[in-house]
N, C-alpha and C positions, 0 to 999 in steps of 0.2 A: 375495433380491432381486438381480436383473441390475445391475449396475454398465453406467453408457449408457459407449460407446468416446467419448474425445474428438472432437473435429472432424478433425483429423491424422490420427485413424486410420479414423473414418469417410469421409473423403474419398480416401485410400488404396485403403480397399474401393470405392468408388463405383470410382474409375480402374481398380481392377482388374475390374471386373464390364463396364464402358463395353468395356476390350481384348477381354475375352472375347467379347461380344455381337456387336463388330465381326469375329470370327475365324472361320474355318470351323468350330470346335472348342466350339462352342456350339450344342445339339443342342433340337430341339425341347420335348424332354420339361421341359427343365431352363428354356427361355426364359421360360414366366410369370415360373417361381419367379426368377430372378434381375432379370425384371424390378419385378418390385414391391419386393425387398428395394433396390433401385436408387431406386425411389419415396419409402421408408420414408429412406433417408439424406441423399435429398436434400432433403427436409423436416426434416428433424433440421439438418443443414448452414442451412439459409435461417433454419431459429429461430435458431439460434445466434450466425448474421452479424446477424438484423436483433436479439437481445437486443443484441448486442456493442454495435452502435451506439447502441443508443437512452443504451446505458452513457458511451458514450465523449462522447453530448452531451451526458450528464450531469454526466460530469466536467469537463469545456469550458467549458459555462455555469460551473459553480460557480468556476472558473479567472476568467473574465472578472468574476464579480463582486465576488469577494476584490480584484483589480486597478482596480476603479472606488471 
């Protein structure tokens, strides 16, 4: 089984795929395929931001109610 890259290192690859697409040096053959692996991390990245959060209210809330 693949081990998923952290967010750090997926977001890494994203920046690095975004430079190349932006470059002359990014050739037709190869633009699907780097588009959609571009697709594939930025949805991995947006699960990750919105798990993070839904965490961090959850730790918050539990913060505010110990303090009440």
């Amino acid at each position: 089984m693949e081990q998923q890259p952290s967010f750090n290192q997926s977001l890494a690859e994203l920046e690095k795929i975004l430079a190349e697409l932006r470059s002359d040096s990014c050739d037709v053959d190869t633009l699907v395929q780097r588009t959609r692996r571009a697709v594939e991390l930025l949805t991995f990245c947006r699960s990750r931001l919105t798990a993070t959060e839904e965490e961090l209210r959850g730790v918050l809330a539990s913060l505010q109610s110990t303090q009440q």
